[in-house]
C-alpha positions as CSV (number, residue, x, y, z in Angstrom):
1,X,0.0,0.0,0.0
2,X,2.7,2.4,0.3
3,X,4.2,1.8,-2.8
4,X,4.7,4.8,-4.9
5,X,3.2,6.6,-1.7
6,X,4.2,10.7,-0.3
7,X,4.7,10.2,3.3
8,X,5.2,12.7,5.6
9,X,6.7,12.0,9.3
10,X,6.2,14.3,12.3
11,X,9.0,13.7,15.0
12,X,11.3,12.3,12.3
13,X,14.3,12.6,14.5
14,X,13.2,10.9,17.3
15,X,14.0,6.9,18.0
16,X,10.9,5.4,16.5
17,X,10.7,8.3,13.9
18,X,14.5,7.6,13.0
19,X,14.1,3.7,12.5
20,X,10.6,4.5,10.4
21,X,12.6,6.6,8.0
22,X,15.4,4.2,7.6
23,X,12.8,1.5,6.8
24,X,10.9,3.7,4.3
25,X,14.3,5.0,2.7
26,X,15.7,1.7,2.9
27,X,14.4,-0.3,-0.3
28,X,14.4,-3.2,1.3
29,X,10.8,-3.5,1.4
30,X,9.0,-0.5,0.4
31,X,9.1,1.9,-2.1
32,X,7.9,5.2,-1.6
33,X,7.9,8.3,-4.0
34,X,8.8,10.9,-1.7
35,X,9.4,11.6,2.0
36,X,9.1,14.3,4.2
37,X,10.4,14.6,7.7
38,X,9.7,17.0,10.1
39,X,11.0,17.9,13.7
40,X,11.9,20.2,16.0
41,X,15.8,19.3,16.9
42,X,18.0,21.4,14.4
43,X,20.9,19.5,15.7
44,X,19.5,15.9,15.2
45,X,17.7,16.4,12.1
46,X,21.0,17.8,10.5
47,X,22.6,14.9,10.9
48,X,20.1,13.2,9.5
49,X,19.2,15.4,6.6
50,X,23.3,14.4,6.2
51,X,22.9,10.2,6.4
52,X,20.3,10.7,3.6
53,X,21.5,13.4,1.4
54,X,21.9,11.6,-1.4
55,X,18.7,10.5,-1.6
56,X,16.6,12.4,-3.9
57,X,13.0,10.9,-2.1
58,X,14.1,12.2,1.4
59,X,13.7,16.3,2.3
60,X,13.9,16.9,5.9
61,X,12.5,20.6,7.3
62,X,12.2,22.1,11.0
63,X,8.8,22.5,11.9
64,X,6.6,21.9,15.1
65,X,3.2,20.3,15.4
66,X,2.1,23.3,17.2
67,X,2.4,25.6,14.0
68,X,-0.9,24.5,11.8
69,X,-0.2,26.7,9.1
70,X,3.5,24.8,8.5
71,X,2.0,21.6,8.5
72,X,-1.0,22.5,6.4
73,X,1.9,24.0,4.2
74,X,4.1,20.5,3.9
75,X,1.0,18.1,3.7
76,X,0.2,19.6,0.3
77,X,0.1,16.7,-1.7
78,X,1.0,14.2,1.1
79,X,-0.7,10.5,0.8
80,X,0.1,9.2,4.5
81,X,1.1,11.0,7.5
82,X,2.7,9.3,10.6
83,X,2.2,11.8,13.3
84,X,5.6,10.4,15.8
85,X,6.1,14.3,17.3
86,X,6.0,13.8,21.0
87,X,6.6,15.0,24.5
88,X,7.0,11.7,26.4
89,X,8.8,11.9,29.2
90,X,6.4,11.3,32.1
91,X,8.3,13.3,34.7
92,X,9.1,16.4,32.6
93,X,5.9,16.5,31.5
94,X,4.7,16.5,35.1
95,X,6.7,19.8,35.6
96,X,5.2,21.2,32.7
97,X,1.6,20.1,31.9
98,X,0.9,23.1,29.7
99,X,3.9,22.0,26.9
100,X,2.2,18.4,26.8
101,X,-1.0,20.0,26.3
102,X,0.1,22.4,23.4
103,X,2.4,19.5,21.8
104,X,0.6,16.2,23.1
105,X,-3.0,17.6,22.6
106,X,-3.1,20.6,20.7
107,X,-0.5,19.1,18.4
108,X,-2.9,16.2,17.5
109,X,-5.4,18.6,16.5
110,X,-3.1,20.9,14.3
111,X,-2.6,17.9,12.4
112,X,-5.8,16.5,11.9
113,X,-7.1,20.1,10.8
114,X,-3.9,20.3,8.1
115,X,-4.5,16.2,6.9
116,X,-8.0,17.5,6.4
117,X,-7.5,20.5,4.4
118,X,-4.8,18.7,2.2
119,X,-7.1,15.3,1.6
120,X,-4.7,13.1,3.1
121,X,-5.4,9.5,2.7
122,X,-4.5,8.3,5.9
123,X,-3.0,9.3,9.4
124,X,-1.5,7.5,12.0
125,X,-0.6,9.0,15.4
126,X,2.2,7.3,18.1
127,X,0.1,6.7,21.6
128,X,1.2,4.8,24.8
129,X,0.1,2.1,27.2
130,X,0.3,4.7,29.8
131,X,-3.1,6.3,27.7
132,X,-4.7,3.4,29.1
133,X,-6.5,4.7,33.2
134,X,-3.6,7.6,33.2
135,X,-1.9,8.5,36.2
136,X,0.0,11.2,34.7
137,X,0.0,14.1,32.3
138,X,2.1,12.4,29.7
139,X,-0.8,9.5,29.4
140,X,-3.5,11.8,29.9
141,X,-2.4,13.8,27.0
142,X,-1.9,10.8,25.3
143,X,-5.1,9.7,25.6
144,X,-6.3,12.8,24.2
145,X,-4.6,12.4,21.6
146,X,-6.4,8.9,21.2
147,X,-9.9,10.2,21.5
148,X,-9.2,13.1,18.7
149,X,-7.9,10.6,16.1
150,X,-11.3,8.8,16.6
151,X,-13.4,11.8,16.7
152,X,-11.6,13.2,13.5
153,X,-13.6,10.1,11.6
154,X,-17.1,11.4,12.5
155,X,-16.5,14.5,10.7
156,X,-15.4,12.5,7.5
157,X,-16.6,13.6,4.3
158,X,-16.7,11.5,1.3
159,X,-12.7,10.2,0.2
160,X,-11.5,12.4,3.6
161,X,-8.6,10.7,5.8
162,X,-9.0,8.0,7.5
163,X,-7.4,8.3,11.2
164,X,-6.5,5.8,13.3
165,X,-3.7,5.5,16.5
166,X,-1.2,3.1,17.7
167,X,-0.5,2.2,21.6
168,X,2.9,1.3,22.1
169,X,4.8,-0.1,25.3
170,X,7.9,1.1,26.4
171,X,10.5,1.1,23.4
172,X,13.6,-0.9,24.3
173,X,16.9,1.4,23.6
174,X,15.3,4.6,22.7
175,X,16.2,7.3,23.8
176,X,16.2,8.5,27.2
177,X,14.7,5.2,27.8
178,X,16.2,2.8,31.1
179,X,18.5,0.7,29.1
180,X,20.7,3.6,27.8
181,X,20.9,4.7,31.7
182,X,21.6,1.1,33.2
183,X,24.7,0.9,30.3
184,X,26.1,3.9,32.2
185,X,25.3,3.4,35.5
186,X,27.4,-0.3,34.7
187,X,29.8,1.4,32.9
188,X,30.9,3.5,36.0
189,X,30.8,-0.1,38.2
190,X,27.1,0.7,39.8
191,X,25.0,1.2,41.8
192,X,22.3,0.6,39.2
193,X,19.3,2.4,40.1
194,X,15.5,1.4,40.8
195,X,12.4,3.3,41.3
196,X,10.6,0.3,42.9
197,X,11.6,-3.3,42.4
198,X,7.7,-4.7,41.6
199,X,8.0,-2.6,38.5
200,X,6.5,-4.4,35.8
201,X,6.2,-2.7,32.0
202,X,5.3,-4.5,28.2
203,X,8.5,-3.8,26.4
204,X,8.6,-3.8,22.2
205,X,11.8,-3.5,20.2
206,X,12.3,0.0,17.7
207,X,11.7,-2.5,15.0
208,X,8.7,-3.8,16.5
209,X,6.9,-0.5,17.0
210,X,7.7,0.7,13.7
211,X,6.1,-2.5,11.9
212,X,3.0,-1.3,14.4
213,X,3.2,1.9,12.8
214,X,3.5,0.7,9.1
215,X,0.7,-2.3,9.6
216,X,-1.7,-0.1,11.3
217,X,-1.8,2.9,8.4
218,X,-2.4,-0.6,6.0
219,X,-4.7,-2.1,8.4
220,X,-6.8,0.6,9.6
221,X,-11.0,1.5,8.7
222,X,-11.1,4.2,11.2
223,X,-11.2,5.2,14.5
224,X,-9.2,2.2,16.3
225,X,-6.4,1.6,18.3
226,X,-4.1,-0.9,17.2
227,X,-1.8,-2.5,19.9
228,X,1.3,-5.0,20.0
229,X,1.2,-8.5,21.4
230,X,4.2,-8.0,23.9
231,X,5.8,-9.5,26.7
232,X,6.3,-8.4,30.6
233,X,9.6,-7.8,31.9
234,X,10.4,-6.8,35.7
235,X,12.4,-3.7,35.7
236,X,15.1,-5.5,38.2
237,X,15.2,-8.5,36.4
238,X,16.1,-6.1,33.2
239,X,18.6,-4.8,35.6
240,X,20.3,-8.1,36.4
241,X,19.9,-9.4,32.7
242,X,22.2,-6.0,31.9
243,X,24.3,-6.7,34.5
244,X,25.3,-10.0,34.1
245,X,26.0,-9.4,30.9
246,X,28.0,-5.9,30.2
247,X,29.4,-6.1,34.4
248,X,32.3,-8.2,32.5
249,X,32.7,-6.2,29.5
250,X,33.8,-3.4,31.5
251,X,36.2,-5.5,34.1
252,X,33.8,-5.8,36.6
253,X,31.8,-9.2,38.6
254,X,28.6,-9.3,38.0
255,X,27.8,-9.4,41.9
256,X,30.1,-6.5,42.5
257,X,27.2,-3.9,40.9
258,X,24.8,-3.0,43.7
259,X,21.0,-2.2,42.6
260,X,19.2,0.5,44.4
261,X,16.0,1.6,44.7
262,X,15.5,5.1,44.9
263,X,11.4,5.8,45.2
264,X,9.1,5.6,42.3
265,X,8.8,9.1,40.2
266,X,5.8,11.6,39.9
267,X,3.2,9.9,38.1
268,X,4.8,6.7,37.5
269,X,3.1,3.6,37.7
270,X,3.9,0.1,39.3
271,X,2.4,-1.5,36.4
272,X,0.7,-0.8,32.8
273,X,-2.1,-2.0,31.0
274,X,-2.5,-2.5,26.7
275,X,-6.1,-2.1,27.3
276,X,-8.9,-0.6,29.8
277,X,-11.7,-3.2,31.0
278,X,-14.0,-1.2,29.3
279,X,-12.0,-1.2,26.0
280,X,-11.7,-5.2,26.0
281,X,-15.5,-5.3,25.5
282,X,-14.7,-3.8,21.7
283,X,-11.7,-4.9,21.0
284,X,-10.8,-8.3,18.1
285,X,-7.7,-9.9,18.3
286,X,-5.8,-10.6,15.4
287,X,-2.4,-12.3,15.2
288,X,0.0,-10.0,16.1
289,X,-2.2,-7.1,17.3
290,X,-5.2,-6.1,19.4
291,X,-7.7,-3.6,17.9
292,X,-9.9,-1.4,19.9
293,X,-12.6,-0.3,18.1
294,X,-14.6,3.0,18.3
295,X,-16.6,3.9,21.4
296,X,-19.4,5.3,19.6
297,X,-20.3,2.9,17.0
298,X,-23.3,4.0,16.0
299,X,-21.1,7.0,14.9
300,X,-18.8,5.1,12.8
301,X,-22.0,2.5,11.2
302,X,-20.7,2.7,7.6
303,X,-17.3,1.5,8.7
304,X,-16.3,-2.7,8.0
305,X,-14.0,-3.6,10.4
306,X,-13.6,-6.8,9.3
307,X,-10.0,-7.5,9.5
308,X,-7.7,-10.1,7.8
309,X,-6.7,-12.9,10.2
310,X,-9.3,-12.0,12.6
311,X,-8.9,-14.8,15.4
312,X,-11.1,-13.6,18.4
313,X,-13.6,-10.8,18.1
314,X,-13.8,-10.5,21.7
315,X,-11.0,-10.0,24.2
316,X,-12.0,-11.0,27.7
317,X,-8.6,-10.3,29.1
318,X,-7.0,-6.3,29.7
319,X,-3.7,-7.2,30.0
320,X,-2.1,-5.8,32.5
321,X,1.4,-5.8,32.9
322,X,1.4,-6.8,36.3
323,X,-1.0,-10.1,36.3
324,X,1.3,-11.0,32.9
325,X,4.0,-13.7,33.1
326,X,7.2,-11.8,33.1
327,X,10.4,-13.1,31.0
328,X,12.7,-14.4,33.2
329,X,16.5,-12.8,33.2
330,X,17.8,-15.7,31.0
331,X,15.2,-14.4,28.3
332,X,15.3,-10.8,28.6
333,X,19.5,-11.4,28.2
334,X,18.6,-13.1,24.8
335,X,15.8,-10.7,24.1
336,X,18.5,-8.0,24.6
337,X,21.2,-10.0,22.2
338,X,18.6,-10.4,19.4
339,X,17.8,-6.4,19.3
340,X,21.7,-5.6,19.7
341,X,20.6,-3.5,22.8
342,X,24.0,-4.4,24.6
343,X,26.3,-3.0,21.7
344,X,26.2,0.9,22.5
345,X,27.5,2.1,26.0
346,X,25.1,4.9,26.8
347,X,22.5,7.0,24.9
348,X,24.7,9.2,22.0
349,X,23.5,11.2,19.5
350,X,25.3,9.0,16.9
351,X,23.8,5.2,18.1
352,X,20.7,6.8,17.4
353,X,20.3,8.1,14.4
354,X,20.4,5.0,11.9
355,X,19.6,1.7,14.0
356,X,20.3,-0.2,10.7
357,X,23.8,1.0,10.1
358,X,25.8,-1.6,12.0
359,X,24.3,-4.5,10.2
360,X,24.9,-2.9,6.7
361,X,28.8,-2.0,7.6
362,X,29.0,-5.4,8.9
């Protein structure tokens, strides 16, 4: 489907944003007409504009989601928009709930309004688990975020876009993320650092969210939520799967680097959820992914949801990250291996940019 396809990507420079251009660029797979990327980070998306200079598909522009009139501007003549621009940092976004509302919220909105004016086919916005009964102003943003994709549908007219959202868990390896820190914090021999040791979170690889990303904007009718089949990992089990294996790299025993806990953060939960109760009563499983459909479905009537692959359509079960069985540390250390998430000591500008890069040099 996106063959031949304009894309345009908010957030381009960002990890999941980074790995979705790579993929789209790459060939390998797809093979798009033309590419926009937009973001916020001078600095980033320079070095970026740089890794893909000599591709005539790829043009790469500083913009923010908060300007409508920009986006409206580069959506002229856009086919698909993934909409990756974020401010999701839960504790940062505690300290300042009126910059996730303009970017997490009002964002959303500025890019609905400019997909709408420019007769994009289709739209696909970057959510979280944490959207699911939020506890802090990143999710609830989030989830606002949700609820205006879905809404957007209702006021479609004729061949208008169709809007739908992801829901991702946390990202193993992006940036900012806890792997990055637990590299360092191992790096200088420990302690390694906890907020609580029940902490429980679904974890999906860069690779994994994009294919979320790419399968939904195929996948989606209107109005859903599209969620990953992922696994449970304990936060300290991550920590002692880390441990074992980089406490040698860097000339150190394993049982030499202390873990600490240091309190749980504003807003932070003890566990996540994919789904809400509520949500499971109209949601359809397929294969790889949940879909949550519409509240309102008398709203969206005209819609067929009938999926390819359908294998349940009902879900009886919310999964919640904390009633989940957790990978043990032996499997997290191979989960780990298989991503290459041991390879870069800390979180650099340049392990981020072009997660693909090591396997093509090598």
């Amino acid at each position: 489907m996106l063959n031949g396809k304009r894309i345009l990507i908010t957030g381009c420079s960002g990890t999941v944003g980074t790995e979705l251009v790579h993929q789209l660029l790459s060939g390998l797979k797809y093979q798009i007409s033309e590419m926009i990327g937009l973001d916020n980070n001078e600095s980033e998306l320079f070095f970026q504009d740089q890794h893909h200079l000599n591709d005539a598909r790829a043009r790469f522009f500083v913009a923010d989601v908060r300007d409508k009139d920009e986006l409206t501007c580069k959506m002229a003549g856009i086919d698909i928009v993934f909409h990756a621009a974020a401010l999701k940092h839960v504790v940062l976004s505690e300290r300042s709930p009126e910059q996730a509302v303009q970017t997490n919220i009002i964002g959303v909105q500025n890019v609905i309004a400019a997909a709408q004016a420019n007769g994009v086919e289709r739209v696909i916005f970057t959510s979280s688990d944490k959207a699911v009964n939020p506890t802090n102003v990143m999710g609830t943003s989030k989830l606002m975020g949700e609820r205006l994709m879905t809404a957007a549908n209702s006021n479609k007219r004729g061949n208008g876009p169709i809007f739908a959202s992801t829901r991702f868990g946390n990202v193993l390896g992006s940036s900012g993320s806890v792997i990055p820190i637990f590299h360092n914090q191992i790096a200088k021999g420990g302690p390694v650092t906890l907020t609580h040791r029940d902490m429980t979170r679904f974890v999906m690889s860069i690779q994994e969210s994009v294919r979320l990303v790419i399968d939904s904007a195929m996948l989606a009718r209107g109005g859903e939520v599209f969620i990953t089949k992922m696994p449970v990992v304990r936060i300290v089990d991550l920590a002692k799967a880390m441990i074992n294996e980089l406490a040698p790299v860097y000339g150190k025993r394993p049982e030499e680097i202390e873990i600490t806990e240091i309190g749980t953060k504003p807003g932070e939960k003890l566990y996540e959820e994919l789904m809400s109760p509520e949500e499971t009563r109209r949601a359809i499983e397929l294969k790889q992914y949940f879909s949550v459909m519409p509240a309102f479905r008398g709203i969206y009537h005209d819609i067929d949801y009938d999926y390819p692959g359908i294998i349940g359509s009902q879900v009886t079960n919310p999964y919640v990250s904390a009633d989940e069985t957790s990978l043990n540390v032996d499997q997290i250390r191979q989960l780990l291996k298989n991503y290459n998430l041991l390879n870069v000591p800390g979180d650099t500008l340049g392990s981020r940019y072009w997660p693909g890069d090591k396997e093509e040099k090598d």
